[in-house]
MARROZA-925272 format. One line per 5 residues: number of its first residue (from 1); their letters; for each residue y, x, z of N, C-alpha, C, O. Coordinates in Angstrom, 1 decimal. Each point is the difference from the previous one (the first is absolute). Layout:
BEGIN
NUM	A	Y:X:Z:Y:X:Z:Y:X:Z:Y:X:Z  ...
***
This chain:
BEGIN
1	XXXXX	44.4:52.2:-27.6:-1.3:0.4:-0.4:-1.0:-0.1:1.2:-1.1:-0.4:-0.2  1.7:0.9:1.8:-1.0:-0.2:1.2:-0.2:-1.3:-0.1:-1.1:-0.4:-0.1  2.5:-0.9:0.2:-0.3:-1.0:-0.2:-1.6:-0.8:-0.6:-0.8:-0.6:0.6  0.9:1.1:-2.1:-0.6:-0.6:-0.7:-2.1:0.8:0.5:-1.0:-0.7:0.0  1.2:1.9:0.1:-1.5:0.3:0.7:0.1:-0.6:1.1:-0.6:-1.0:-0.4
6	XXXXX	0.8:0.8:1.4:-0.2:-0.3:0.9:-0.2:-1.0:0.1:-0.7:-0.4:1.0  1.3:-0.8:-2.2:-0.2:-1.8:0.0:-1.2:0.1:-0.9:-0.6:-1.1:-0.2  -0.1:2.4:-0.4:-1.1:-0.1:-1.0:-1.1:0.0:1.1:-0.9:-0.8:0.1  1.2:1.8:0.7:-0.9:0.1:1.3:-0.6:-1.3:0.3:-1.0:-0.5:-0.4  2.1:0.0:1.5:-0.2:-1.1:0.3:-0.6:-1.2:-0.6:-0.7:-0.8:0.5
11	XXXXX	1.0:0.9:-1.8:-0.6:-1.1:-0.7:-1.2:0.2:-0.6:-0.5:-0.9:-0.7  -0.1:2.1:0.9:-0.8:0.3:-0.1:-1.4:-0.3:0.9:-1.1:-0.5:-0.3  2.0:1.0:1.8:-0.9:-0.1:1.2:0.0:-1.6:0.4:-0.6:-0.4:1.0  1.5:-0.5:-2.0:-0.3:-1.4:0.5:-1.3:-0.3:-0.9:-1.0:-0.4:0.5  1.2:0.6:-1.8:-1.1:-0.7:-0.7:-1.5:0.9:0.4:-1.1:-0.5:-0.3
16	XXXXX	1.4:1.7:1.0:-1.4:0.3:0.2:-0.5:-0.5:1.0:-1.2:-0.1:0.0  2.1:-0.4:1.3:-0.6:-0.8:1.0:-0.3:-1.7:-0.4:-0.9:-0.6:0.6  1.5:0.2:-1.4:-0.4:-1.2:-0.6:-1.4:0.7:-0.7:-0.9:-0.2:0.8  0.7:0.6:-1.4:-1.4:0.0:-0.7:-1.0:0.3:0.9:-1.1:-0.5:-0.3  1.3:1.4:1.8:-0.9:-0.2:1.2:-0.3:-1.3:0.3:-1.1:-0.4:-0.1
21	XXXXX	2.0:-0.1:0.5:0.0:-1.4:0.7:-0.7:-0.7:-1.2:-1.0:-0.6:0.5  1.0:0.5:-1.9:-0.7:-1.0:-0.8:-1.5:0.7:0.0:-1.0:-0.7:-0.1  0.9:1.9:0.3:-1.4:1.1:0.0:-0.8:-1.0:1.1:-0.9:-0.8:-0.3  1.5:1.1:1.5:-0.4:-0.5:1.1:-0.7:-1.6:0.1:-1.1:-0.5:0.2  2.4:0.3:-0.7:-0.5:-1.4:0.0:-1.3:-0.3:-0.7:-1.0:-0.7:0.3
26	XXXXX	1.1:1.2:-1.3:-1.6:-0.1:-1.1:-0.9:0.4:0.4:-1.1:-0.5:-0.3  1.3:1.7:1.2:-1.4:0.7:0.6:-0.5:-1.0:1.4:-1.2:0.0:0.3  1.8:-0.5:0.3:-0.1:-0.5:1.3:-0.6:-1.8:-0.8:-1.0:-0.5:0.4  1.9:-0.1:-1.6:-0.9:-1.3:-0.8:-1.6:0.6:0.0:-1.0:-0.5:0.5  1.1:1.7:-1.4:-1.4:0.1:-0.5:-0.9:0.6:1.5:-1.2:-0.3:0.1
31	XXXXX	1.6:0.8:0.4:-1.1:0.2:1.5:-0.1:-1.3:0.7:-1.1:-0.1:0.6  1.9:-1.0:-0.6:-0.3:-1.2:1.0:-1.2:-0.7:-1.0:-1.1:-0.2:0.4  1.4:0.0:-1.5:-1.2:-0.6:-1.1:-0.9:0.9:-0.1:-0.7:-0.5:-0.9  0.1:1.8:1.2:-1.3:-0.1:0.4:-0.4:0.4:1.0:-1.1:0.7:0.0  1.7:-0.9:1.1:-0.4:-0.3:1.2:-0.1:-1.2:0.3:-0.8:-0.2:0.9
36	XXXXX	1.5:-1.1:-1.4:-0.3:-1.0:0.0:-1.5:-0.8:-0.7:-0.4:-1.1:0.5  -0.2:2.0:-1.6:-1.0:-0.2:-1.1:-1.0:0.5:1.0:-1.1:-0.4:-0.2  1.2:1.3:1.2:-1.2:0.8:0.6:-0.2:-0.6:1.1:-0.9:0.5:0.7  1.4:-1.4:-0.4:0.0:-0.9:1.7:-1.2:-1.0:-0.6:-0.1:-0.6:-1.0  -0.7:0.8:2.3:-1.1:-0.8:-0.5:0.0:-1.6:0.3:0.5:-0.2:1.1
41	XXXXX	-0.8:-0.9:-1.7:0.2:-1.3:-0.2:0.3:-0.5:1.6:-0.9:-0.7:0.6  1.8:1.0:0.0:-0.2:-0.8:1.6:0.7:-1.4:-0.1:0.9:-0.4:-0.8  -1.3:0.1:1.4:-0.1:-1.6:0.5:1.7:0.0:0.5:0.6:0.7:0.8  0.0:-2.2:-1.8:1.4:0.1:-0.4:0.2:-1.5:1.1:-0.9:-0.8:0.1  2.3:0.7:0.6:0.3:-1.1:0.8:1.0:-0.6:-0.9:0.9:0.6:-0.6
46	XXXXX	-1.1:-2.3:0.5:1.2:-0.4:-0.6:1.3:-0.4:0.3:0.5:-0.6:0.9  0.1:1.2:-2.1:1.6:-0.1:0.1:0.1:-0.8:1.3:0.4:0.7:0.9  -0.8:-2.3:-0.8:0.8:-0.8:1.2:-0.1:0.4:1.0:0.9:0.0:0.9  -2.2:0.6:-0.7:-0.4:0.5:1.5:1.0:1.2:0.0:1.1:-0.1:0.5  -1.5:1.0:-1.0:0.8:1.5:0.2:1.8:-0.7:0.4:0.6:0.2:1.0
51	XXXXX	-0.3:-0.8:-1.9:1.5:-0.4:0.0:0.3:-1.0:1.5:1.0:-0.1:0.7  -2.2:-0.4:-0.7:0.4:-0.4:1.8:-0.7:0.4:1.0:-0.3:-0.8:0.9  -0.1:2.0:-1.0:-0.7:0.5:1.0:-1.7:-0.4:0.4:-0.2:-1.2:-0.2  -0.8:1.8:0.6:-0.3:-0.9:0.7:-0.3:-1.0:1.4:0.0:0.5:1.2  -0.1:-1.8:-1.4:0.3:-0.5:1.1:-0.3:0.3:1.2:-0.9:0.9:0.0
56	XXXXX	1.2:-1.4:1.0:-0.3:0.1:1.5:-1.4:-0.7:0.1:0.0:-1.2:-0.2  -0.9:1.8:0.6:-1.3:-1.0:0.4:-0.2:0.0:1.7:0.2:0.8:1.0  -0.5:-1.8:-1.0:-0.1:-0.3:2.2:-1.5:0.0:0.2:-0.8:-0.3:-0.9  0.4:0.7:1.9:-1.1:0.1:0.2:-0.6:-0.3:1.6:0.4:0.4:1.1  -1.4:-1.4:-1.4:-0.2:-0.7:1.7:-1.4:0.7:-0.2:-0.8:0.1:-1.0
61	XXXXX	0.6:0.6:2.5:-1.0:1.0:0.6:-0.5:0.1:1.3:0.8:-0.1:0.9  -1.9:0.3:-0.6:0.0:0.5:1.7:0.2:1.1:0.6:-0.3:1.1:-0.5  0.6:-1.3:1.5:0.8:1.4:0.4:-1.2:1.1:0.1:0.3:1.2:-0.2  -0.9:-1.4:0.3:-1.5:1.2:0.3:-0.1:0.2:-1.3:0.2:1.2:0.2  -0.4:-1.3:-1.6:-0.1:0.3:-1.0:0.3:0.9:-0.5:1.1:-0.2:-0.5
66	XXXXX	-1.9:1.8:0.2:0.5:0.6:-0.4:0.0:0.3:-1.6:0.6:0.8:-0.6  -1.3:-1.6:0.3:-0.2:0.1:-1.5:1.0:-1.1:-1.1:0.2:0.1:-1.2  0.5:-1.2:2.4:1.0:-0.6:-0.6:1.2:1.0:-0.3:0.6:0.0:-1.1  -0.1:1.0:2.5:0.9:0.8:-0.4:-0.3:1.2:-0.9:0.8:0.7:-0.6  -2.1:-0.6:0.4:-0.2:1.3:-1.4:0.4:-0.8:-1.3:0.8:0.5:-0.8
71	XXXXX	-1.3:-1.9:0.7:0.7:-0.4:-1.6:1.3:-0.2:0.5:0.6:0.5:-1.1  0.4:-0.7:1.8:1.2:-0.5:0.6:0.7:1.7:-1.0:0.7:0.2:-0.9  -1.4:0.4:1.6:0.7:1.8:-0.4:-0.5:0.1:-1.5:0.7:0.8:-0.8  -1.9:-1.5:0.3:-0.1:0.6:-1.5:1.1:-1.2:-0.9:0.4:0.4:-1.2  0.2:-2.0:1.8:1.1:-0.1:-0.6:1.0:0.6:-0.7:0.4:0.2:-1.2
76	XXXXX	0.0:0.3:2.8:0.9:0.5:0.3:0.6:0.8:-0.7:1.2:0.0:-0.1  -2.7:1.5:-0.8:0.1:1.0:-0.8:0.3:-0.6:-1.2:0.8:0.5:-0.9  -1.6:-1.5:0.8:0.6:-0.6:-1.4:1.3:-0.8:-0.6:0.2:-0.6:-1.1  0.5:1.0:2.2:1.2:-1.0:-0.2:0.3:-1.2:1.2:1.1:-0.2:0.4  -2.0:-0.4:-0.1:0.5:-1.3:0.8:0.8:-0.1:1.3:-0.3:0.6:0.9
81	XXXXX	1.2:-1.3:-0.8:0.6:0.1:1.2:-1.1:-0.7:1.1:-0.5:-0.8:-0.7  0.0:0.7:1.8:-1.0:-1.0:0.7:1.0:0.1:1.6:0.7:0.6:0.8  -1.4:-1.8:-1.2:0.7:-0.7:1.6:-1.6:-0.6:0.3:-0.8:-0.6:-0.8  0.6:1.3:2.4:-1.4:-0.3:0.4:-0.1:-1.0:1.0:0.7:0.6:0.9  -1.0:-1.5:-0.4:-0.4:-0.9:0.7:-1.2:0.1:1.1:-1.0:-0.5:-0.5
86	XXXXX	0.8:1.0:1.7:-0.9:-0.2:0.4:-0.7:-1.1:1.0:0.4:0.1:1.2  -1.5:-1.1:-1.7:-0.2:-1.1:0.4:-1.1:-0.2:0.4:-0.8:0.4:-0.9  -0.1:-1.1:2.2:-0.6:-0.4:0.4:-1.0:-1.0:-0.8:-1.2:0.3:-0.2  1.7:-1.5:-0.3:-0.3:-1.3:-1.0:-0.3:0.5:-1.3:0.4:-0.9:-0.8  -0.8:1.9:0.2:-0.1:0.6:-0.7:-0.9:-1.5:-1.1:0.3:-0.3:-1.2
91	XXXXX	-1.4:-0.4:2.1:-0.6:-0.9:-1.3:0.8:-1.5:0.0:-0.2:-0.9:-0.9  1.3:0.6:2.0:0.8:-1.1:-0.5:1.3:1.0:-1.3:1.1:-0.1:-0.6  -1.6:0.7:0.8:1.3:1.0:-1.4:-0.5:-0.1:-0.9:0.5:-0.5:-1.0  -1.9:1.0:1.0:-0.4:-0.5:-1.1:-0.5:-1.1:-0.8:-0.3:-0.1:-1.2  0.3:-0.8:2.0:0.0:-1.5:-0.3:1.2:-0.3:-0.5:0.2:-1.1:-0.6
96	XXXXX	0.6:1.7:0.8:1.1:-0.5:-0.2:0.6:0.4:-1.2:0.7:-0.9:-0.6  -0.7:1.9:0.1:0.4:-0.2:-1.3:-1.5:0.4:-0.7:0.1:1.1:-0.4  -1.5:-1.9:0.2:-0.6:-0.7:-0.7:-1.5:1.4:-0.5:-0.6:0.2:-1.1  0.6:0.5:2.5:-1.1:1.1:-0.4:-1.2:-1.0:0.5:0.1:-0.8:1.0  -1.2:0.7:-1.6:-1.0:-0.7:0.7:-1.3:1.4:0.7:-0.2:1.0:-0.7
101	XXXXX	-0.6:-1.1:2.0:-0.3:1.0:0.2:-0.9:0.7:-0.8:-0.4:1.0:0.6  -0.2:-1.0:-1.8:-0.7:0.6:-1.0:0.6:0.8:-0.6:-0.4:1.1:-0.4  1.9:-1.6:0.2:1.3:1.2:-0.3:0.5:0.7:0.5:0.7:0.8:-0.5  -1.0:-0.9:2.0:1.1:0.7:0.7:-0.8:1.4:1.0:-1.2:0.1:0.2  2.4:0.8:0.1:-0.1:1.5:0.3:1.0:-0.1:1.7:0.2:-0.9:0.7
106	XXXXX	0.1:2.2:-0.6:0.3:0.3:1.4:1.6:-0.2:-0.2:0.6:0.0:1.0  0.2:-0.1:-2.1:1.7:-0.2:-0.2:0.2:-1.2:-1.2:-0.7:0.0:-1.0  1.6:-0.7:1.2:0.9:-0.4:-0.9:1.3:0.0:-0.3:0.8:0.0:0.9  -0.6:-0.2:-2.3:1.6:0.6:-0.3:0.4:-0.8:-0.9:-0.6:-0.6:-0.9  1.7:0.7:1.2:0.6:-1.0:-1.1:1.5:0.8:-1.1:0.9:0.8:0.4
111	XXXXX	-0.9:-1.3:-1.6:0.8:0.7:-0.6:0.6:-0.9:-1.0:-0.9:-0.5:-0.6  2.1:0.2:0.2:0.5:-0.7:-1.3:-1.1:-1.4:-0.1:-0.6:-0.5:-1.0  0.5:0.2:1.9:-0.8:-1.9:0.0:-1.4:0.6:-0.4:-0.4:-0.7:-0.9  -0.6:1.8:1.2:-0.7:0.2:0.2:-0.8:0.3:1.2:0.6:0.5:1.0  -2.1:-0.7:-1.1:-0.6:0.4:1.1:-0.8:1.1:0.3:-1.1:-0.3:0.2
116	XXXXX	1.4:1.8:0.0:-1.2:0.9:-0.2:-1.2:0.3:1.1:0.2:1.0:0.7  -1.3:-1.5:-0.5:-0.3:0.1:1.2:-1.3:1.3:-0.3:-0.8:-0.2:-0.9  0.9:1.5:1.9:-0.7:0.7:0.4:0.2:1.3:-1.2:1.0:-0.3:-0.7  -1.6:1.4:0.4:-0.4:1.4:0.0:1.0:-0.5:-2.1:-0.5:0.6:-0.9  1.2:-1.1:0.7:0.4:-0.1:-1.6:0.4:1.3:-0.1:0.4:0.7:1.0
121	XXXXX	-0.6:-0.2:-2.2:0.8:1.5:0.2:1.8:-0.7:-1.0:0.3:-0.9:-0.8  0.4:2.1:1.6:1.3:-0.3:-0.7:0.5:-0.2:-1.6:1.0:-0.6:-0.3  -1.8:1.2:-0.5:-0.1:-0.1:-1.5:-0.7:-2.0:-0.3:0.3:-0.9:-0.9  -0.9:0.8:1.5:-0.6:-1.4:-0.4:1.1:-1.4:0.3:0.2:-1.0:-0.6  0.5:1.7:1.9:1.5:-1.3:0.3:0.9:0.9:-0.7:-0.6:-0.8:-0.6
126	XXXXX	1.6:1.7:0.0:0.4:0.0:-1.1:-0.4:-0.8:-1.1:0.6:-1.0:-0.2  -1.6:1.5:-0.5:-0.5:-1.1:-0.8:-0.2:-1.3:0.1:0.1:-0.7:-1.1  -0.3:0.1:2.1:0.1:-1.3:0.1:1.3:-0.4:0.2:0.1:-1.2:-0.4  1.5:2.0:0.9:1.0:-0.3:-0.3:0.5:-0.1:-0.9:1.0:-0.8:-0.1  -1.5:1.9:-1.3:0.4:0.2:-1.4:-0.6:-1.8:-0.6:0.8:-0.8:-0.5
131	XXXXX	-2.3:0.4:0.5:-0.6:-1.0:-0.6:0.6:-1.3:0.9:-0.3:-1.0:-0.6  0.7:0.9:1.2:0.0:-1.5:1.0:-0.6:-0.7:-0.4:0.5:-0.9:-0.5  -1.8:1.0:0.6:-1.1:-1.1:-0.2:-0.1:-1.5:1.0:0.3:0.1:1.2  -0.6:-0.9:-1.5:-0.1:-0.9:0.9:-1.0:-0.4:0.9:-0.7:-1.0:0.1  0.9:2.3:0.7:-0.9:-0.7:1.0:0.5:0.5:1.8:1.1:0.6:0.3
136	XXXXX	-2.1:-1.0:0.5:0.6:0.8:1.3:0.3:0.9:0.2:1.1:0.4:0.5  -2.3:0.5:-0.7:0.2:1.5:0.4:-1.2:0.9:-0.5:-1.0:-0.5:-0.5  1.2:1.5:0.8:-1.4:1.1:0.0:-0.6:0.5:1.4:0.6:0.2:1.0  -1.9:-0.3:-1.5:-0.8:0.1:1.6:-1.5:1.4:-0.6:-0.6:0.1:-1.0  0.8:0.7:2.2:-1.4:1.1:0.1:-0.7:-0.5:1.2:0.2:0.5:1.1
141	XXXXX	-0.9:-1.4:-1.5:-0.6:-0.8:1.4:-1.1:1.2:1.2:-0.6:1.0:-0.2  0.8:-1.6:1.1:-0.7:1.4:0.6:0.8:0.9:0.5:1.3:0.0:0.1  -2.4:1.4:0.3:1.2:1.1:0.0:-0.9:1.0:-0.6:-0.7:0.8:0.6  0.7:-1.0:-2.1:-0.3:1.1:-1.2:0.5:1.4:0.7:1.1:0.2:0.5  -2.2:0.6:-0.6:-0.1:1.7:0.6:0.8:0.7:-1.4:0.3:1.2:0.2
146	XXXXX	0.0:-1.6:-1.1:0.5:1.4:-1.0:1.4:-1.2:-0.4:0.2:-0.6:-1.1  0.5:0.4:2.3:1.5:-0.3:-0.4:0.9:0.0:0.6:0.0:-0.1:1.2  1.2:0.4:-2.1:1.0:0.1:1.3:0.2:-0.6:1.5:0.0:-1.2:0.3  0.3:2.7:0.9:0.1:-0.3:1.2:-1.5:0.0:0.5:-0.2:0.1:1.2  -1.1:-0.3:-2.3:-1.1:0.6:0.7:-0.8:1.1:-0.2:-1.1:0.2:0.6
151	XXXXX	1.8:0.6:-1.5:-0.1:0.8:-0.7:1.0:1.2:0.3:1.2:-0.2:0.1  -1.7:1.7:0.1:1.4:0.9:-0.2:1.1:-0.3:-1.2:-0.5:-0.8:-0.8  1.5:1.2:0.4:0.8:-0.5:-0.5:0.3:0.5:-1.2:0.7:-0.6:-0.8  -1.5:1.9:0.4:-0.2:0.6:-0.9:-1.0:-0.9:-0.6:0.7:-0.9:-0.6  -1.7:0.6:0.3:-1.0:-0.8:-0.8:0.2:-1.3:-0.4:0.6:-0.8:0.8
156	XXXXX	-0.9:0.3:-2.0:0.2:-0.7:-0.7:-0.7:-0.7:0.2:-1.1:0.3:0.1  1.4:-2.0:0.0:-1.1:-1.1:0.3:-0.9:0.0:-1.0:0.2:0.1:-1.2  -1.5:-0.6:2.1:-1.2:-0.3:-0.5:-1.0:-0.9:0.8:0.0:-0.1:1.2  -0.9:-0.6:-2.1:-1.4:-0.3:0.3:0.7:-1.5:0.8:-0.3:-0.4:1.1  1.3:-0.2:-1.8:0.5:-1.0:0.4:0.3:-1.2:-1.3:0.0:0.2:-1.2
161	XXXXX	0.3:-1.6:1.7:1.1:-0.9:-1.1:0.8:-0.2:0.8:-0.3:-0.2:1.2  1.9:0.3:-1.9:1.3:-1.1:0.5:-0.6:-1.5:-0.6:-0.4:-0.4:-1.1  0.7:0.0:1.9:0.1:-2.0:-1.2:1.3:-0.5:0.3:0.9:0.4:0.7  -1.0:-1.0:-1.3:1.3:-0.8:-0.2:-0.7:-1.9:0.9:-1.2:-0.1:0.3  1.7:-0.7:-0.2:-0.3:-1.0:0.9:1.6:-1.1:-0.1:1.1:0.5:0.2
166	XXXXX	-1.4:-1.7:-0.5:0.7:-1.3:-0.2:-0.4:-0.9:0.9:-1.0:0.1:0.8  1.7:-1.2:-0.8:0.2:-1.3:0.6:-1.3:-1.1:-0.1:0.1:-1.1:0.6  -1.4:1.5:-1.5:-0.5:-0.7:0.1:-1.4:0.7:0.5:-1.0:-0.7:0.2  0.9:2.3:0.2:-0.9:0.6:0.1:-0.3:1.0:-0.8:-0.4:1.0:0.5  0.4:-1.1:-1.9:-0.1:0.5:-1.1:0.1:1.9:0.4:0.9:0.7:0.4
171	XXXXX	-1.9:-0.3:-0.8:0.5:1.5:0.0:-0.3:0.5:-1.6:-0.9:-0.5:-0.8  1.9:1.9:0.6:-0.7:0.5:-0.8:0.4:1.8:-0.2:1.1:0.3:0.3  -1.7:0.5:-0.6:-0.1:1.5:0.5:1.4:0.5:-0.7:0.2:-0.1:-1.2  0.6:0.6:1.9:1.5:0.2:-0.5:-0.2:1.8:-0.3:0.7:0.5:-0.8  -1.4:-0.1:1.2:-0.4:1.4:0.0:-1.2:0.8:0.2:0.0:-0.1:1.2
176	XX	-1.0:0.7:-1.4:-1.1:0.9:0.3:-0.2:1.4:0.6:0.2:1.0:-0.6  -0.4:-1.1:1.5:0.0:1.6:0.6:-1.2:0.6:-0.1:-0.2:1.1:0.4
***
């Protein structure tokens, strides 16, 4: 007779911890779905990028530049690995992979067979890694006052265009600040 209470017990205290665990589990489903529903629309990376990281961008600069190393560090925050270059020839670099000087700024970088030259913010070369559009690269010609590295790091660019820029000249506005 202790036998048999004692296996009622038990079998008791199993199915009540099984019904915790299935409790749980449902309470913790329905809390992630709406906390998930309450997150506000932020800006999603795709699958390929996320799944391979993103890439390493190189960056040729002059060594006195302090505003090359502030976008260098707002990469950085966003993810990018950077490998920095610091160079003298700064306009045979840029001749060289195809900035002409109406395009070009105080750094250029290069990423995934692109060319980014000057203040891009890091959301704009994501995006150009998700689209691989065909062209060279993105350029913030100048050195635009409301963008990254010229800018404290808290504020959001402004009062600027990224373009986008090809092999024949061609530009066209990849973004609006």
């Amino acid at each position: 007779m202790e036998k048999t209470a004692a296996s009622n017990v038990l079998n008791w205290l199993k199915a009540s911890m099984i019904r915790c665990f299935i409790l749980f589990i449902a309470v913790s489903f329905i809390i992630a779905t709406i906390m998930w529903s309450i997150v506000p629309n932020a800006p999603t990376v795709s699958t390929s990028v996320v799944e391979n990281a993103l890439p390493e961008i190189t960056v040729y600069k002059s060594a006195s530049c302090s505003c090359c190393r502030a976008w260098i560090t707002h990469l950085e925050q966003e993810g990018f690995k950077v490998t920095a270059y610091d160079r003298e020839d700064m306009d045979s670099i840029k001749a060289t992979f195809g900035v002409k000087p109406g395009l070009a700024s105080c750094h250029t970088a290069l990423v995934s067979g692109y060319v980014i030259e000057g203040h891009v913010p890091a959301v704009d070369i994501i995006k150009l890694l998700q689209d691989k559009p065909k062209i060279i690269g993105l350029t913030a010609p100048g050195m635009p006052k409301y963008s990254p590295g010229m800018q404290a790091s808290e504020q959001k660019p402004r009062g600027y265009d990224v373009l986008t820029f090809d092999k024949t000249d061609n530009t066209t506005v990849f973004k609006h600040y």
